[in-house]
C-alpha positions, 0 to 999 in steps of 0.5 A: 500500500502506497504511503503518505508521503508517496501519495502526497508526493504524486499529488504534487507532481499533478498539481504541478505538471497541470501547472506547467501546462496551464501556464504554457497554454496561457503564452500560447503561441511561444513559436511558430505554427506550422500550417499544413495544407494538404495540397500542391501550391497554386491552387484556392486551398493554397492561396486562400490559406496563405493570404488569410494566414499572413495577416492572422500572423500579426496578431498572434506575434509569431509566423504561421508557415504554409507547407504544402503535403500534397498527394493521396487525395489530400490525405498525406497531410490530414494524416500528419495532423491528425498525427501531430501533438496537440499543442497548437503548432500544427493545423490543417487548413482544409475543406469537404474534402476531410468527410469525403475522404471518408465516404470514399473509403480512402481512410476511416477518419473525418471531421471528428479526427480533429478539433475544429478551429474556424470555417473561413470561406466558401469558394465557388466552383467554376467547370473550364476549359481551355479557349479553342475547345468546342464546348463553349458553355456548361449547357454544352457538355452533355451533347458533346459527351454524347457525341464523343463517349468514352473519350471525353477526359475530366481531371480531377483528384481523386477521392476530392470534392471536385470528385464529387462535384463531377458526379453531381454534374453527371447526375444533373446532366443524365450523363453515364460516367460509363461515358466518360474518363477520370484523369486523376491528379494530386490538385487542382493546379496540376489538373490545370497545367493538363488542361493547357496542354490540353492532355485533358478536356475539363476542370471543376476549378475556382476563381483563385486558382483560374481567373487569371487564365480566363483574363489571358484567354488560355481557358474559359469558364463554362459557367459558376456553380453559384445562385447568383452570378459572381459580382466582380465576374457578372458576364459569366452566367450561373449553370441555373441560368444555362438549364444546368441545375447545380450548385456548389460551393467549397468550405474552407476551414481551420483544423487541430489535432484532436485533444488541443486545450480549447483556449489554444484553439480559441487563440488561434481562432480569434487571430483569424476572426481579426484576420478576415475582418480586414478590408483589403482582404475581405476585397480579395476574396471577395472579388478577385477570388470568387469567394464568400466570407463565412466565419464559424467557430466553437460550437457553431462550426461544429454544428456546420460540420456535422450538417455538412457530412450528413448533406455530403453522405445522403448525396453519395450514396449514389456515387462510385467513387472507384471510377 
């Protein structure tokens, strides 16, 4: 049987180790955070995060440094976080594609792996193509998927939302993915480096990682899969306003480790929250982008989340993501 003096030792020793740890959580950050975001450079995940992240740095006092971990669906990268210790100096900059992975089968782990930061925006998708393709709008493709089966090459990175997001298209189109051919890449900028040397025919992209593609006329969106036509982009039309019923948007957020104290996470959150506040970024995303500011944290995301799964899994029950 333990004596007094071991068993009051022991209550020491946890008084002070909770001690140290309180402390270490009240000088949160005392380093730089590692922000992982799990795809190549160049694409909206990647620009998006770096340039909300370089103004939270101001106000956490350290530097939040972006490294990109692409490769296996996204996943490389929310593995490692999800590996990492929970102290708050490594966080995952993601999206849907962390339930998607899921659903798909690629891992066995989704949002509830992590603890959820901050929901920072929603981007919108733009299907493109490149200038001298015959397709030259959404309401196009079915005919030429028709007229041309088993030839017609769609990038995209499988397992992702833009995965996804081809099949709710074939959905709406009455198109038999039969007809039709999968290239897969890690991202999205490698999908668009293909469709320039036309290796490919289509993208589902965004405005951050395109727009200044279509302004050189190297490719062309074929609409916005968005309710209302994007303000700083007014003369592309929504896929509604082409007969194409779909639309879609990507939810770009912050994640940590699970077990991360939630005072660390509330630091890290409330940098962000000062960070998208302002001005000359809200523009950016906003109109250069083709983004929507949607700033979640705490319960409120969560709560978002879980929707977004449930949404996210009722709508792939019909999928093959194997295709």
């Amino acid at each position: 049987m333990p004596s007094k003096l071991t068993l009051t030792l022991a209550a020491v020793g946890i008084t002070a180790s909770m001690a140290i740890a309180s402390s270490a959580q009240a000088d949160y950050p005392e380093q730089d955070i590692r922000l992982i975001i799990p795809y190549g450079p160049g694409g909206a995940t990647d620009v998006i995060f770096r340039l909300v992240s370089q103004e939270a740095e101001k106000h956490l006092g350290v530097s939040i440094v972006p490294v990109n971990m692409a490769g296996a669906g996204a996943t490389i990268g929310s593995r490692s976080v999800k590996e990492a210790t929970a102290d708050g100096y490594t966080l995952l900059g993601s999206h849907d594609t962390i339930a998607l992975s899921k659903l798909a089968g690629t891992v066995d782990y989704s949002y509830d792996a992590f603890e959820p930061v901050a929901l920072l925006t929603q981007t919108v998708v733009v299907p493109i193509t490149y200038t001298d393709h015959p397709v030259e709008d959404a309401s196009d493709m079915q005919a030429y998927i028709r007229d041309n089966p088993g030839q017609v090459r769609f990038g995209m990175t499988p397992s992702s939302v833009d995965h996804f997001y081809w099949a709710r298209l074939f959905d709406v189109l009455d198109v038999d993915m039969d007809d039709i051919r999968f290239i897969g890449y890690q991202d999205t900028a490698e999908q668009i480096s293909a469709l320039m040397a036309e290796e490919i025919d289509f993208v589902n992209a965004d405005m951050p990682s395109s727009a200044s593609f279509f302004e050189e006329g190297i490719l062309k969106p074929l609409g916005v899969s968005h309710a209302e036509r994007l303000s700083n982009y007014a003369e592309i039309p929504t896929l509604q306003e082409l007969g194409v019923d779909l639309t879609s948007a990507t939810n770009r957020g912050i994640f940590a480790p699970k077990g991360t104290p939630q005072e660390v996470l509330d630091t890290v959150a409330d940098a962000y929250a000062k960070a998208i506040e302002n001005e000359a970024i809200q523009r950016r995303i906003e109109n250069e982008f083709g983004s929507v500011i949607h700033f979640l944290a705490g319960d409120e995301y969560r709560e978002f989340l879980a929707e977004n799964e449930a949404a996210l899994a009722a709508a792939a029950e019909n999928i093959d993501f194997q295709n």
